[in-house]
N, C-alpha and C positions, 0 to 999 in steps of 0.2 A: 548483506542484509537488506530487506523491503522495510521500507516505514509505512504506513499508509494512514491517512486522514479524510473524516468528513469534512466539512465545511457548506457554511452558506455562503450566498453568491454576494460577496463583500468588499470593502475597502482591505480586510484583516487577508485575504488571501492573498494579496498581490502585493501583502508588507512582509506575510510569510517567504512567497518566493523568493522574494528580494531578499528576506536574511540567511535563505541557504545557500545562495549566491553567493553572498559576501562571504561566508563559512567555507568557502571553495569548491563549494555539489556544483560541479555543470550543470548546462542546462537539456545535455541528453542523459542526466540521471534522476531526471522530474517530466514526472507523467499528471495530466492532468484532465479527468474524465467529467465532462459534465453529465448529468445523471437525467432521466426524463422522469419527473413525477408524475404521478397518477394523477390524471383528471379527471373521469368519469367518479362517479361516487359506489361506492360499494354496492353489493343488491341485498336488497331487506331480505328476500327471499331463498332460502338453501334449495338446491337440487341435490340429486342423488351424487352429480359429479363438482360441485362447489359447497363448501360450507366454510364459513369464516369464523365456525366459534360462537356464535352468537345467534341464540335462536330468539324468536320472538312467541313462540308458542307456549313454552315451560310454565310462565306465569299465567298465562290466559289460559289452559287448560287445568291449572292446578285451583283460578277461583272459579272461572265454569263448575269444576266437581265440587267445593264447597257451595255455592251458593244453589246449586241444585239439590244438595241434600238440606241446607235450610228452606229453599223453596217450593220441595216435596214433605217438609214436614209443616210447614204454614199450608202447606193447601190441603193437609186432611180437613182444617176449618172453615176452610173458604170453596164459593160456589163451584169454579170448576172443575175441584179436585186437587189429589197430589201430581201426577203425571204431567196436567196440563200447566204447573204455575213451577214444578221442577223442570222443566224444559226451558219455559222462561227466565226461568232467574240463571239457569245454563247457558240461556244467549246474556244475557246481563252479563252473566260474571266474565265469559268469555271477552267480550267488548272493551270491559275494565282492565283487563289483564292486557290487550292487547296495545287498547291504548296508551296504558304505564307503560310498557316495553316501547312503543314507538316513540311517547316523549325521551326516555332515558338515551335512545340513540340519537335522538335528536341531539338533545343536551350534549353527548358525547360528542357529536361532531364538530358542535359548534364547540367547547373547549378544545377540542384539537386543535380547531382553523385561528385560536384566539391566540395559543403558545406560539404558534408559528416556526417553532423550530425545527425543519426537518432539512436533508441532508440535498445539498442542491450539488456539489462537485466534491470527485474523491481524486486526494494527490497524493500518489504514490513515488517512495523517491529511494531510489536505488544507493547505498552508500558501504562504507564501511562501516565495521562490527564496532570499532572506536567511534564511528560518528551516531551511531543511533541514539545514545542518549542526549545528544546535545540539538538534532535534525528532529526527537520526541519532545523534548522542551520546547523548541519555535514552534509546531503545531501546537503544543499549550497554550503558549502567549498568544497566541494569533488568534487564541477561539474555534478551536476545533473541535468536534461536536462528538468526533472519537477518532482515538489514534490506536491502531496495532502494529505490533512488530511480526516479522515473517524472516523465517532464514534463509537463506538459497542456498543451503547444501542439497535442497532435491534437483536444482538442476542439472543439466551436464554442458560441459563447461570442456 
């Protein structure tokens, strides 16, 4: 059986290894991968060959079209017309819309970077079917950010 666990880059991982050690896992049945995080920041911007879920247009296009029909029915009473102050309030609304979506990812980001928990090394450890449960307990204890089990009857052996 594979155990495998997150972890961040801690005192708690190097108290984990040590107690599978004692539990008798050698140490070529622990694998241990440090992970490279993302440093660049996402792109605000979808192309036709990236999109991350998250548009910034939905809201701005959706009060662009309300405020252009409030602000083609105020300009049947005012000088320049309806056309010319429904186009206007269509950049208006757009603006608004876009810049609530920018704040929200903004916000977004900054609570991401604030939790700070993301997954900095994964340790995978090779054991027996009797030891899984007790090699998924010490990733517990130790604070591990997630643990799965995996079985090795697909390999050949």
């Amino acid at each position: 059986m594979y155990v495998m666990s997150t972890f961040e880059h801690s005192i708690y991982v190097e108290l984990a290894l040590s107690a599978l050690e004692m539990k008798s896992i050698s140490k070529e049945n622990i694998l241990a991968v440090p992970l490279n995080n993302r440093k660049e920041d996402r792109k605000l911007f979808d192309t036709i060959h990236y999109s991350d879920g998250l548009s910034l247009f939905d809201l701005a296009v959706s009060l662009a079209t309300a405020f252009a029909v409030v602000g083609s029915s105020v300009g049947f009473r005012l000088e320049w017309g309806p056309i010319i102050w429904g186009i206007l309030y269509a950049i208006i609304g757009f603006i608004i819309g876009l810049l609530i979506n920018l704040l929200k990812v903004k916000k977004k980001k900054k609570n991401r970077l604030k939790k700070g928990k993301t997954s900095e090394l994964i340790i995978i450890v090779h054991c027996l079917s009797d030891q899984v449960q007790m090699v998924e307990q010490i990733m517990w204890d130790n604070l591990a950010l997630g643990v799965a089990k995996m079985d090795n009857s697909f390999t050949q052996e």
